[in-house]
C-alpha positions in Angstrom: -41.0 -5.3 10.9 -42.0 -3.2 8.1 -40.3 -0.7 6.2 -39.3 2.7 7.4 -40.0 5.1 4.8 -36.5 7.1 6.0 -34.8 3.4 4.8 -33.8 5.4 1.3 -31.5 2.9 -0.1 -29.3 5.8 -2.1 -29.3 7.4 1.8 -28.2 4.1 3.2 -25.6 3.3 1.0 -24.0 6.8 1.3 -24.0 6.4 5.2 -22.4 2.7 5.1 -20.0 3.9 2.1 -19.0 7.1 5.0 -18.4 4.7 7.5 -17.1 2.4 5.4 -13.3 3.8 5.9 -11.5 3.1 9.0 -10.2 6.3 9.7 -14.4 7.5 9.7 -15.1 4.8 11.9 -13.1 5.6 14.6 -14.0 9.1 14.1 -17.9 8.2 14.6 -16.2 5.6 17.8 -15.0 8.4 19.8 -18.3 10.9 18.9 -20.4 8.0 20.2 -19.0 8.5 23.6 -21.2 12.0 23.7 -21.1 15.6 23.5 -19.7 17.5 20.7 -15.8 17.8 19.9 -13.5 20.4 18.0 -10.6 19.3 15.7 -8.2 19.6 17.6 -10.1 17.6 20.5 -10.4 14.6 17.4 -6.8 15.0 16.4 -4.9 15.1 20.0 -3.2 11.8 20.5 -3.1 10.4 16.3 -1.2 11.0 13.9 -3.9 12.7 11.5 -3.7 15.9 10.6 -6.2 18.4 11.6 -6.7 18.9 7.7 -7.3 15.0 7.4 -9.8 15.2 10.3 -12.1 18.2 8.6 -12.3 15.8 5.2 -13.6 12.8 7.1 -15.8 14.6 8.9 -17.1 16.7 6.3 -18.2 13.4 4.6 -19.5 12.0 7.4 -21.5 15.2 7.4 -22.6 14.5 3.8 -24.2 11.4 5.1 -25.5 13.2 7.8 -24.0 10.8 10.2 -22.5 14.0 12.0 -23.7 17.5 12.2 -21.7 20.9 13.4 -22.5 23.6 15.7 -20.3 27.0 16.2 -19.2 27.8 19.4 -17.2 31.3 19.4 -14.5 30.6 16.8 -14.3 26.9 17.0 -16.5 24.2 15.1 -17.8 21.0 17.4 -18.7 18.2 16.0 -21.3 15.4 17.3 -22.9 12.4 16.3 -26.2 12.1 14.5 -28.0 9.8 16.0 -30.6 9.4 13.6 -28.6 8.3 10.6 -26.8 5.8 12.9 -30.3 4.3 14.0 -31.4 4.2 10.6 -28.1 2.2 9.3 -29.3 0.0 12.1 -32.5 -0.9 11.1 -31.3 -1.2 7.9 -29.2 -3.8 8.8 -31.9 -5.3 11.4 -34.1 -5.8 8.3 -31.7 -7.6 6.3 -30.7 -10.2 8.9 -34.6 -10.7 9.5 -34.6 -11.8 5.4 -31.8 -14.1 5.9 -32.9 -15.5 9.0 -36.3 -16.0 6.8 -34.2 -17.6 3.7 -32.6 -20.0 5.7 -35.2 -21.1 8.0 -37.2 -22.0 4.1 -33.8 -23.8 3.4 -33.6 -25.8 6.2 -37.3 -26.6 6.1 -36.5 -27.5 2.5 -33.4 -29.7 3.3 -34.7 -31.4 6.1 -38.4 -32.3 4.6 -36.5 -33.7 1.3 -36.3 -37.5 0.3 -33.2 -38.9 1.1 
């Protein structure tokens, strides 16, 4: 595979630091399902405050895992997809080099003298 120059390792580690908190996660969890929510839409059924909501997402939207649009008076939120597919490959690439290190080790282990 070779490198994607939008792999920026400061980007990458901002985006897995975002998502890196629970609360985030399941933020980014029920975004994934599509279309673009409001707070309140995020907050109905938990125990987070609306106020707790906006500061999660508005990291998220630091990383630019998710992005705002207006609509009237209210603020939806959605998914970024591309930050998410990055953080993918990302992570795609680094099980490649494993996979790579270990198949050498084995190859080393198996092919030396007893």
């Amino acid at each position: 595979m070779s490198p994607n120059k939008n792999l920026v390792p400061e980007k990458l580690a901002t985006v897995f630091a975002a998502l890196g908190d629970p609360t985030r996660l399941k933020l980014v969890a029920v975004l994934c399902a599509g279309g673009a929510f409001s707070i309140a839409q995020l907050t109905a059924g938990t125990d987070i405050s609306r106020q707790a909501v906006t500061k999660h997402l508005q990291v998220l939207a630091d990383a630019g895992v998710v992005g705002d649009l207006k609509q009237g008076r209210e603020r939806l939120w959605q998914l970024e997809p591309d930050a998410i597919a990055e953080a993918q490959q990302a992570l795609a690439r680094i099980g490649q080099e494993w996979e790579r290190r270990l198949g050498r080790l084995k190859a080393l282990v198996e092919n030396s003298p007893d």
